[in-house]
C-alpha positions in Angstrom: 0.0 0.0 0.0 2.8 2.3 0.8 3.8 2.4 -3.0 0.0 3.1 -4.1 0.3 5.5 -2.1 3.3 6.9 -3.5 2.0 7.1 -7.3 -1.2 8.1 -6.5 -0.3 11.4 -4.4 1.9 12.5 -7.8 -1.7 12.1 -10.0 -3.2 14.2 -6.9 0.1 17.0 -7.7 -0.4 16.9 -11.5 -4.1 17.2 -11.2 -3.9 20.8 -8.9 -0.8 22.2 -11.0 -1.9 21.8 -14.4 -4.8 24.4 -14.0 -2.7 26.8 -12.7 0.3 25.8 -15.2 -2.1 26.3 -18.0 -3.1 29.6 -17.2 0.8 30.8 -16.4 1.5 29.7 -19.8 -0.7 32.8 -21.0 30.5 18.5 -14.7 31.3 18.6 -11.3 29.1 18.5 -8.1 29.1 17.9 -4.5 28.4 14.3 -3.9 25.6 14.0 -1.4 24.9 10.4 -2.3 28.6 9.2 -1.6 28.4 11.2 1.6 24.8 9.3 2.6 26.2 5.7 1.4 29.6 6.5 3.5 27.8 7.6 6.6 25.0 4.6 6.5 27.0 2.0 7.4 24.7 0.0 9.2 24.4 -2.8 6.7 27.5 -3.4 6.5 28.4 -3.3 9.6 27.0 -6.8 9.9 28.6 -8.6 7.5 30.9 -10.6 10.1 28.3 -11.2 11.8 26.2 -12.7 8.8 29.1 -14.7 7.7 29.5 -16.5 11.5 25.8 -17.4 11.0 27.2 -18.8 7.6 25.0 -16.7 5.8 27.3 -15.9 2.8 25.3 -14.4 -0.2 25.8 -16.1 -3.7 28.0 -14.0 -6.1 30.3 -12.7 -3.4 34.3 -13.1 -3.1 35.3 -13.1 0.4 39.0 -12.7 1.6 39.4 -13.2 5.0 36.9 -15.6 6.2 37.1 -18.3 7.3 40.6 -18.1 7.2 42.0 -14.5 8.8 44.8 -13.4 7.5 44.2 -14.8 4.1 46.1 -13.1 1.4 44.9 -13.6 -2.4 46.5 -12.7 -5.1 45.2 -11.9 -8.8 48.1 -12.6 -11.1 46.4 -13.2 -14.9 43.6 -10.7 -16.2 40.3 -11.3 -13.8 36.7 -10.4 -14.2 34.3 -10.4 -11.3 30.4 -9.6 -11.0 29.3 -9.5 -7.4 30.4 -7.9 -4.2 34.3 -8.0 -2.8 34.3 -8.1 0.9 38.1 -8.2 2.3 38.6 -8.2 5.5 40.2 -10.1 9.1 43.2 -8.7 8.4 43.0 -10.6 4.7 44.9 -9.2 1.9 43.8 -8.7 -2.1 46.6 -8.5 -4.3 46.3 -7.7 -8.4 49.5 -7.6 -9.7 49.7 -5.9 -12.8 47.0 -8.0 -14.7 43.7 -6.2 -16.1 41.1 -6.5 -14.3 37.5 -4.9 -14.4 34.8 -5.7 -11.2 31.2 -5.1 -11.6 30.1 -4.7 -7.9 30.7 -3.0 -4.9 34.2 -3.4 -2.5 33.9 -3.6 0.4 36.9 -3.5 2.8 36.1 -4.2 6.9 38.1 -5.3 10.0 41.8 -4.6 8.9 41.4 -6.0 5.4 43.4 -4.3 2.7 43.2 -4.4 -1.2 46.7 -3.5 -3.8 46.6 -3.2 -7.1 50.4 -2.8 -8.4 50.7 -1.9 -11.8 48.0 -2.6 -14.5 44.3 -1.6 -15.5 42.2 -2.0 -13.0 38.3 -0.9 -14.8 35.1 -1.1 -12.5 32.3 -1.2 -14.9 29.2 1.4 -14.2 26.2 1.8 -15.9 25.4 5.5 -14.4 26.2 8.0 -11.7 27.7 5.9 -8.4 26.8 2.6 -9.5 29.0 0.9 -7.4 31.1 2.1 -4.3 34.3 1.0 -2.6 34.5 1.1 1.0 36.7 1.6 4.0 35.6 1.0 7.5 37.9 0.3 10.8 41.4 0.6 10.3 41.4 -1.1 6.6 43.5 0.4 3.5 43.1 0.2 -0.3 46.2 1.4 -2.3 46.8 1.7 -6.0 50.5 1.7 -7.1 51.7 2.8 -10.8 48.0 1.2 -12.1 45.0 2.9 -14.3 41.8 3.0 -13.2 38.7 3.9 -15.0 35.1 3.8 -14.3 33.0 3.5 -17.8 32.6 7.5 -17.9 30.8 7.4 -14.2 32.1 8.6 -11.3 32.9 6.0 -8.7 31.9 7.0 -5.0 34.6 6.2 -2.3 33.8 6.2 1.6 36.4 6.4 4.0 35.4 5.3 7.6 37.1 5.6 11.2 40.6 5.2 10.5 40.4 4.2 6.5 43.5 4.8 4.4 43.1 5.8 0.4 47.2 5.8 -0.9 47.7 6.5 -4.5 51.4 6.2 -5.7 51.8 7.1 -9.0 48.3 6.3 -10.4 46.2 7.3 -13.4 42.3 7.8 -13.0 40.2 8.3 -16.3 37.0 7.5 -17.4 35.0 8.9 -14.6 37.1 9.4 -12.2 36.4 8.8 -8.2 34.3 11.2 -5.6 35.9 10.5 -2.1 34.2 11.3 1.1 36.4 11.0 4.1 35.5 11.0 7.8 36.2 9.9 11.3 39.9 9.8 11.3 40.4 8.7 7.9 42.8 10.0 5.0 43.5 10.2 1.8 47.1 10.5 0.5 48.2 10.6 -3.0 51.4 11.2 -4.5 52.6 12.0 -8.4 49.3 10.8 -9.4 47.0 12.2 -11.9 43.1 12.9 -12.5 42.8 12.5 -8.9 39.2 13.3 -8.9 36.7 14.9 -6.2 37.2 15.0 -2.4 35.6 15.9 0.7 36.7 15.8 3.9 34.6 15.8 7.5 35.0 15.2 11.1 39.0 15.1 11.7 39.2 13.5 7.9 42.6 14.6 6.1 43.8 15.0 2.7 47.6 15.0 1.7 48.2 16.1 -1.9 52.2 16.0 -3.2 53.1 16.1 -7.0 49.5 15.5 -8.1 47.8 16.8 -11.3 43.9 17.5 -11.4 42.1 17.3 -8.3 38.8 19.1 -7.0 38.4 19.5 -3.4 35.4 20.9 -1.4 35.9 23.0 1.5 32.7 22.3 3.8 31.7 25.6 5.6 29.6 23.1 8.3 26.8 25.0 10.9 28.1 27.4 13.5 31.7 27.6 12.1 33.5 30.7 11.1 35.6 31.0 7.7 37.5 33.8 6.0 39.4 32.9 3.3 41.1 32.8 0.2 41.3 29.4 -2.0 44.4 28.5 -3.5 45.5 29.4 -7.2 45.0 26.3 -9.9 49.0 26.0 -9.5 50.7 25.4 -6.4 54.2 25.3 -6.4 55.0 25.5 -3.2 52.2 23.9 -0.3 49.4 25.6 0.8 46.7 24.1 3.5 43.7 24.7 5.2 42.3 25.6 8.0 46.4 27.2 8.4 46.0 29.2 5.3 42.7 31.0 6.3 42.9 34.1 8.2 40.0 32.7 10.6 38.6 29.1 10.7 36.5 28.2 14.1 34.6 25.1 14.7 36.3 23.5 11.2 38.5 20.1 12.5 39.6 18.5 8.9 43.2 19.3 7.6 43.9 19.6 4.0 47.4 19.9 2.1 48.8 20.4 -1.0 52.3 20.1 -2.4 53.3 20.9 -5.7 50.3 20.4 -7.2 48.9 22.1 -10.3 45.1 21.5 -12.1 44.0 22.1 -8.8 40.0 23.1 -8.5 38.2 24.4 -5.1 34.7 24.2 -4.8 32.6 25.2 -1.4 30.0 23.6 0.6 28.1 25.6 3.1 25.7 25.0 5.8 22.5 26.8 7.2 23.7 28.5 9.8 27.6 29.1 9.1 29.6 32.3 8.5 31.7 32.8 5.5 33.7 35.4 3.9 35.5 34.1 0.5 37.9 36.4 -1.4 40.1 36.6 -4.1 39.2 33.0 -5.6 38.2 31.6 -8.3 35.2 28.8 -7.0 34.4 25.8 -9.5 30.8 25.7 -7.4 29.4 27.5 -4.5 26.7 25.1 -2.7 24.2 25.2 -0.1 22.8 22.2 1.8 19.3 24.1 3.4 17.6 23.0 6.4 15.2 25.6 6.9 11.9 25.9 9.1 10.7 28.7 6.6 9.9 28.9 2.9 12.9 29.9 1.2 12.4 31.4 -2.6 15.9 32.3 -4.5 15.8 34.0 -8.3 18.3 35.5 -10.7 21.2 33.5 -9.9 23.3 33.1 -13.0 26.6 30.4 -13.3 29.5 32.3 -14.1 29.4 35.2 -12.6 31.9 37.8 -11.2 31.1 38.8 -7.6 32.5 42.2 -6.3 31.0 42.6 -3.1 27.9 40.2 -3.1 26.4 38.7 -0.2 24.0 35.6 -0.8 20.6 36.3 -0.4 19.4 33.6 2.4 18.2 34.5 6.3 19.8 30.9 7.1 23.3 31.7 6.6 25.6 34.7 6.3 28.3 34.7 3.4 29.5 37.3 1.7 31.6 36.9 -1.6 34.4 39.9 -2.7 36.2 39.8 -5.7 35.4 35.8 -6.6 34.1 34.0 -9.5 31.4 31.6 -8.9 31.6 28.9 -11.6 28.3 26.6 -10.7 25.4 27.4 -8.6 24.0 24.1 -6.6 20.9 23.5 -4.3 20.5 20.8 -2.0 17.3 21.3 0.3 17.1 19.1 2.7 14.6 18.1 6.2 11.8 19.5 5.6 12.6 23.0 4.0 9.8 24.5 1.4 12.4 25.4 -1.5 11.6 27.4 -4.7 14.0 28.7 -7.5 13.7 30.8 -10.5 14.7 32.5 -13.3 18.2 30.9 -13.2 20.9 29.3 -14.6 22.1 27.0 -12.4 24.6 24.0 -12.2 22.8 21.0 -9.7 19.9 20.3 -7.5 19.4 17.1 -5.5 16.4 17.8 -2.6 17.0 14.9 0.1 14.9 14.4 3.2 11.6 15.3 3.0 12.3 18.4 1.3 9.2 20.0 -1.7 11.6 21.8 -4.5 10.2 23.8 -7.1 12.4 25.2 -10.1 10.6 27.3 -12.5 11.6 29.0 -15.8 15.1 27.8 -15.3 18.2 26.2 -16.7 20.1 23.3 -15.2 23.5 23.5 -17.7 24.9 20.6 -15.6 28.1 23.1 -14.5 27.6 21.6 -11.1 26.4 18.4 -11.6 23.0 17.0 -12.5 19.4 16.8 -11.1 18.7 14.5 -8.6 16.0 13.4 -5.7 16.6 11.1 -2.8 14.8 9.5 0.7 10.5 10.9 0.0 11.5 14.7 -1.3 9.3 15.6 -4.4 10.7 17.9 -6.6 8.6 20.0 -9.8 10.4 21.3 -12.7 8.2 24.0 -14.3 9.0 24.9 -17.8 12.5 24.6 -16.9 15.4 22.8 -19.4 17.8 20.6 -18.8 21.3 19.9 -20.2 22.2 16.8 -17.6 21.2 13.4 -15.8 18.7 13.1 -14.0 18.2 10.7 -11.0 15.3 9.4 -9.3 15.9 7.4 -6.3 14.3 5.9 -2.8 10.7 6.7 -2.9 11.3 9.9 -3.9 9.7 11.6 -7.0 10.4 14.4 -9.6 7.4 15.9 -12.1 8.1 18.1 -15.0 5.7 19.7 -16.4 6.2 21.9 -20.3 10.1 21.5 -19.9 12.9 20.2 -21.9 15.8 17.1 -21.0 17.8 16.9 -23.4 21.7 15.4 -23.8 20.3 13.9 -20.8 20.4 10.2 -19.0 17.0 9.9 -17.1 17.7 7.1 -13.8 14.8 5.9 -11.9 15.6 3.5 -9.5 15.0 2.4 -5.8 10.7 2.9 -5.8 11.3 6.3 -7.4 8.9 8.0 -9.4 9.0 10.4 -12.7 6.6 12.3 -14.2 7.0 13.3 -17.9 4.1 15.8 -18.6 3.9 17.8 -21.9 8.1 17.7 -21.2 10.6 16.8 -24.3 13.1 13.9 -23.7 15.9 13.0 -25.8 16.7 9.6 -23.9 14.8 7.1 -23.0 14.2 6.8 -19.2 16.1 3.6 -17.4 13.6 2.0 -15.1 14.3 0.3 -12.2 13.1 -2.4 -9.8 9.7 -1.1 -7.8 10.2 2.1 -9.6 8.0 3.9 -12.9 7.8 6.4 -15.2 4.4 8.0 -16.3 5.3 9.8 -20.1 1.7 12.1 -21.3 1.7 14.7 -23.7 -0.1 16.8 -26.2 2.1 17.3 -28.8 -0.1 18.6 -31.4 -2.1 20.9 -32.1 -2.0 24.6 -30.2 -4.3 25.9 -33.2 -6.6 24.5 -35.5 -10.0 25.7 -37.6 -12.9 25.3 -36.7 -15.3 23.1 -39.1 -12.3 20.8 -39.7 -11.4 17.3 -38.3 -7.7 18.0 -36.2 -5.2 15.1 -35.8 -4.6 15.2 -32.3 -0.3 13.9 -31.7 1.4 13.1 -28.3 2.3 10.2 -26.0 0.5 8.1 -23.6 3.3 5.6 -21.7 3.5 4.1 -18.3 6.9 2.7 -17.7 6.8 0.0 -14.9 10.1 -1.3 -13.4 10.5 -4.6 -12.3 8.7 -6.4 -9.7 6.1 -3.2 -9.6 2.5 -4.9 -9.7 1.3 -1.3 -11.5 0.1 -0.9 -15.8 -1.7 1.3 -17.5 -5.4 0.3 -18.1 -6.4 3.2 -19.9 -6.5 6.4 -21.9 -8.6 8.8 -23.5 -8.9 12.5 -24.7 -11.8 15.0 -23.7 -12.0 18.9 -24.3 -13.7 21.7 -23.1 -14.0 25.4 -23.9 -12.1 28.3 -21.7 -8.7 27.7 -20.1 -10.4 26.0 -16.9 -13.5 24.4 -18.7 -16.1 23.5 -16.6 -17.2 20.4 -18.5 -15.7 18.0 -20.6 -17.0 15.9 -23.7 -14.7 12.9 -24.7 -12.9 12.6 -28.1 -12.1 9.3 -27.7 -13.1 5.9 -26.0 -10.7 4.2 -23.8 -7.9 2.9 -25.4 -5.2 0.1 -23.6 -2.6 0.9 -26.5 0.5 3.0 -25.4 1.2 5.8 -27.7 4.5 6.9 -28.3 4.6 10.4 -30.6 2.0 9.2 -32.6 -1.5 9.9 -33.4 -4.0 9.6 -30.4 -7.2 10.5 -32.3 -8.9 12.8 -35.3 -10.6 16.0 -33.3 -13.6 16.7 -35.1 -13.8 20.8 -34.5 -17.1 20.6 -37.8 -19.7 22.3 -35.0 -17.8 24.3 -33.2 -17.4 28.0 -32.1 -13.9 30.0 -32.5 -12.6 30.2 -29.1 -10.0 28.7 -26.4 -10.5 25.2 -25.9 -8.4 22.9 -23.7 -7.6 19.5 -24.5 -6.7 16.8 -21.8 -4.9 13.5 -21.8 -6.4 11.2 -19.2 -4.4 8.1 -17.5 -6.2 5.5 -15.7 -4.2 2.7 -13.8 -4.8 -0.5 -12.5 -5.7 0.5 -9.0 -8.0 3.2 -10.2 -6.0 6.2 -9.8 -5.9 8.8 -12.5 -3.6 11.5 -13.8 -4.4 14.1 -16.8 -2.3 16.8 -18.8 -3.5 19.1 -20.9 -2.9 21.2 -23.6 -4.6 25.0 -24.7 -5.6 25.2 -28.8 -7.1 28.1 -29.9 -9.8 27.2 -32.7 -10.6 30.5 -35.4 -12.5 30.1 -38.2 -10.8 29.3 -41.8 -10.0 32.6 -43.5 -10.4 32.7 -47.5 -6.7 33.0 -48.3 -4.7 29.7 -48.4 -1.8 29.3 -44.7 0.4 27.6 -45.1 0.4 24.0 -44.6 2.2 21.4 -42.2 1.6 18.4 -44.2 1.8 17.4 -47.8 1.7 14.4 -49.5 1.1 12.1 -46.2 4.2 14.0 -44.9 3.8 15.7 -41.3 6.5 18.5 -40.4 6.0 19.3 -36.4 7.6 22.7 -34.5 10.7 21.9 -33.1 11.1 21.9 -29.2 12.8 23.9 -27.7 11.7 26.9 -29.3 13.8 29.8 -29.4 16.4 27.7 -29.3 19.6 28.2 -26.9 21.7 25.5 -27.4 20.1 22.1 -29.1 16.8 22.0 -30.5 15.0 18.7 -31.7 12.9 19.0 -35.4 10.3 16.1 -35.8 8.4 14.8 -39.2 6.5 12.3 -39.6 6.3 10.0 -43.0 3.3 7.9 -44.5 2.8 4.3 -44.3 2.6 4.6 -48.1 3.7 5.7 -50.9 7.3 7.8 -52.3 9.1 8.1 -48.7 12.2 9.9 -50.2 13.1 13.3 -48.0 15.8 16.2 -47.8 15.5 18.0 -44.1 17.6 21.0 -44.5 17.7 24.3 -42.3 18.3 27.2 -44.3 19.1 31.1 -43.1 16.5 33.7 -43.3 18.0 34.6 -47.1 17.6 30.7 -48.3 20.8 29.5 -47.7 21.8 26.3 -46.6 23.3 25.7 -42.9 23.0 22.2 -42.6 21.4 18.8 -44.4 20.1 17.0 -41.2 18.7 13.8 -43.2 18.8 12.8 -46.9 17.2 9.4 -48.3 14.9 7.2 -47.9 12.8 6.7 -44.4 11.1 4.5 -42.7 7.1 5.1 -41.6 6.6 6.6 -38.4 7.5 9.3 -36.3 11.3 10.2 -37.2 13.5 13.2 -35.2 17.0 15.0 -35.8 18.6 17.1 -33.0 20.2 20.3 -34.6 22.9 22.1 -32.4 22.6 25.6 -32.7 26.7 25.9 -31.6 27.7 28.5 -34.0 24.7 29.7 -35.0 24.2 34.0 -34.6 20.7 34.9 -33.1 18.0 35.3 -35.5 15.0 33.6 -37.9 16.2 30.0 -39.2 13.8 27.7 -41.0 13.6 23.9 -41.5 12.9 22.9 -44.8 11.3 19.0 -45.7 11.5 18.2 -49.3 9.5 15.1 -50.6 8.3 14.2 -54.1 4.8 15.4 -53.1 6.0 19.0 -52.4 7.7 21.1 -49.6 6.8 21.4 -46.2 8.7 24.4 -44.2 8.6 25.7 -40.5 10.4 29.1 -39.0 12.9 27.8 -35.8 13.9 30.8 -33.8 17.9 31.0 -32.1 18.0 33.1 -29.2 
């Protein structure tokens, strides 16, 4: 019942937005999920006790038990699916063989892993797949080896008195995102691409020779901090908290020697203190735990800060002379949080945090959109250039906005909501976790006295072992913005729609005026969800528009429009019949920019991405040629 539950209240969110939506329509981040994994340790924290019951899952390789003291060692190339679990003083040797793991490591009770020399690949199929970590007094040391993590950073958790050493290694492909606490620390030496590090409690960090590394300096509650970060070269050795002219109530020690690519980012805390000059910041975040509504507009990546204080009641920070790279949001508890207007790098809501971003755009500067534990999170006409990640039983809803260049994750019971939004991937469902995809494409005009083709999508995306389908849809209309009655267009229909015709609109005896068209979902348990879409009916004048479709062809508006960076163009061919096509986009004067398709297609619903890179602001047109004539549409670049 708890995940009825769960769905049901986001139909019971869509069904009170839309009204209102309707009429309004008149690569780095901090890792909060590494941190969460690192601190919940509980789990794990049993697994000697699980294997003295004997109760040793299938799939994992344990060194250490029964026999403490063990010490393995991997000497020809090795591939492993399933959990490592090292520990009782055991020891995991891989010496100089490649090797790639698909699984988390796990290293307890004094165990310790090496890898000396070779490539040493942990295979990932999105953000933090798959973890390694340290608890007790264990170690995991890479000497003169690669590592790479399929283009996905790999989260790290240090524990109690954990030791990470890198001597002379090589990261790539994703690189790592370490989170150190207790006593723990992480040392590396003439190593490269070290990736992203936090440090917490008495944590330290010991940098010496090193090329590329990110570091954020966390500003936590009730601490004091004035400072300057370090230049992107250090010759000589700088450190923190010594190298601040005031740091109270901050405990972690951080070093570095000799060190050059070097990238600061900060972390702060409701109800901290900063003053930050003189610096150049990668991302400035804020982790919000606030009893009151908090709304925040304007904010713009990028931008050069003379004398700026940030505009919260929960903290005080002030910014002179400093560069702010990335924006990034992480409400948390139960705060109320609302941005807008803004071009911003990340937002992950944890808790039981409500987010609401509106007329915004995540560039991904600062990471990606994310939502964790039961937060909800709406994205209002609001584009995105990054992942997105669903997880727990959490939920995120967009309603009219645009994910493109995108991966879309929903895993662990989470929920999405795709309403009247553009996608470019397909979402990746997991177990006990959906998708619901609804939109009116087509039309937002139309004649009256004529039959419209009504065009959009109609797709409930189930994950594994979720008892939950899609028994039905239909369309209805009604007249005004907010009709008050609704007359159906269609019967029930079982058939998911993807893009695609959902029915013929017959407009033959009706009055020119707004009308509102809405997409009904019904699912198996009853519960429904609508979107809906505004199309202004006028009658036929007596000269000839022009037309979208010729000769079975279909030519749609791209999305989005005015285009900023990437826009999408759709056409749709017959079933039969001559289905040879040109798509071209030409300049205002009729000359050729690009040819985006050229040949023969397919029937169906086809789409070409055009990136707009290059491109001075102004009127562009896409022009479809077929045998049967020439359909063109005007695509705006802003």
């Amino acid at each position: 019942m708890k995940k009825c539950f769960h769905l049901a209240s986001i139909f019971l969110i869509a069904l009170i937005l839309l009204p209102g939506l309707v009429i309004a329509q008149t690569s780095i981040h901090y890792p909060v999920e590494v941190l969460r994994n690192a601190r919940n340790t509980a789990e794990i924290a049993r697994i000697p006790e699980q294997l003295a019951q004997g109760d040793i899952p299938v799939g994992d390789m344990i060194v250490g038990y029964p026999n403490a003291n063990e010490v393995r060692e991997i000497n020809s190339d090795f591939t492993w699916v399933g959990r490592i679990i090292v520990l009782n003083n055991g020891v995991l040797k891989f010496n100089n063989v490649e090797t790639t793991i698909e699984g988390d490591i796990i290293l307890l009770n004094n165990g310790k892993v090496e890898i000396n020399g070779g490539l040493f690949t942990i295979s990932q199929h999105f953000f933090y797949e798959h973890r390694l970590l340290l608890m007790n007094t264990t170690s995991f040391h890479v000497n003169n080896a690669v590592m790479q993590f399929s283009n996905f950073p790999y989260s790290i958790g240090l524990i109690d008195s954990a030791a990470l050493v890198f001597t002379g290694a090589e990261l790539s492909k994703g690189g790592i995102t370490v989170a150190a606490m207790g006593r723990s620390q992480f040392s590396a030496v003439s190593s490269t691409n070290v990736g992203e590090n936090l440090f917490f409690d008495n944590a330290q960090g010991v940098f010496e020779d090193c090329i590329g590394i990110l570091t954020w300096f966390d500003i936590p509650k009730g601490s004091e901090v004035d400072f300057s970060l370090p230049s992107r070269s250090i010759p000589g050795t700088w450190s923190y908290p010594d190298s601040a002219r005031v740091a109270t109530g901050v405990h972690t020690r951080v070093e570095y020697r000799r060190s050059h690519n070097v990238r600061t980012a900060i972390m702060s805390h409701t109800g901290c203190k900063l003053r930050v000059s003189n610096s150049d910041i990668l991302a400035f975040g804020s982790i919000i735990r606030y009893n009151n509504p908090l709304k925040f507009e304007g904010f713009v990546n990028k931008a050069e800060l003379q004398n700026f204080r940030f505009p919260s009641p929960d903290r005080d920070v002030v910014f002179t002379n400093c560069r702010v790279g990335a924006w990034n949001f992480y409400p948390s508890y139960q705060t109320q949080f609302t941005l807008s207007g803004s071009v911003f790098g990340e937002i992950l809501s944890m808790g039981r945090a409500r987010a609401t971003v509106m007329n915004s755009f995540c560039d991904g500067t600062g990471g990606y959109i994310g939502s964790m534990d039961t937060t909800e999170m709406v994205l209002v006409q609001t584009q995105v250039t990054t992942q997105l990640n669903v997880r727990d039983y959490s939920r995120i809803i967009a309603f009219y906005s645009t994910i493109i260049n995108s991966t879309i994750n929903v895993d662990g019971n989470g929920v999405l909501g795709l309403l009247n939004s553009n996608y470019s991937a397909q979402p990746s469902i997991g177990p006990n976790s959906a998708a619901i995809i609804m939109s009116i494409d087509e039309p937002s005009a139309g004649y009256t006295g004529s039959v419209i083709p009504v065009y959009g999508t109609a797709r409930f995306i189930a994950g594994r072992d979720l008892p939950v389908f899609m028994r039905v849809h239909w369309l209805d209309y009604g007249l005004t913005a907010q009709p008050q009655a609704w007359t159906k267009i269609t019967q029930p229909s079982s058939i998911p729609r993807y893009r695609e015709k959902l029915a013929d609109w017959y407009a033959t005896n009706l009055q020119p005026g707004m009308y509102t068209l809405r997409l009904n979902m019904e699912l198996s348990w009853g519960d429904t969800i609508a979107t809906t879409r505004q199309v202004v009916l006028q009658n036929r004048p007596v000269t000839v528009e022009p037309v979208s479709s010729v000769g079975g062809f279909e030519l749609f508006r791209n999305y989005p429009n005015p285009a900023e960076a990437m826009t999408t163009i759709g056409f749709r061919a017959p079933e039969t019949g001559d289905r040879t096509i040109t798509l071209d986009v030409v300049d205002a004067y009729g000359r050729k920019i690009t040819t985006l398709a050229q040949g023969e297609v397919r029937a169906g619903y086809h789409e070409y991405r055009l990136s707009t890179a290059g491109l001075s602001r102004g009127v562009y047109y896409y022009r479809l040629r077929t045998r049967g004539g020439i359909l063109t549409r005007p695509l705006l670049v802003r």
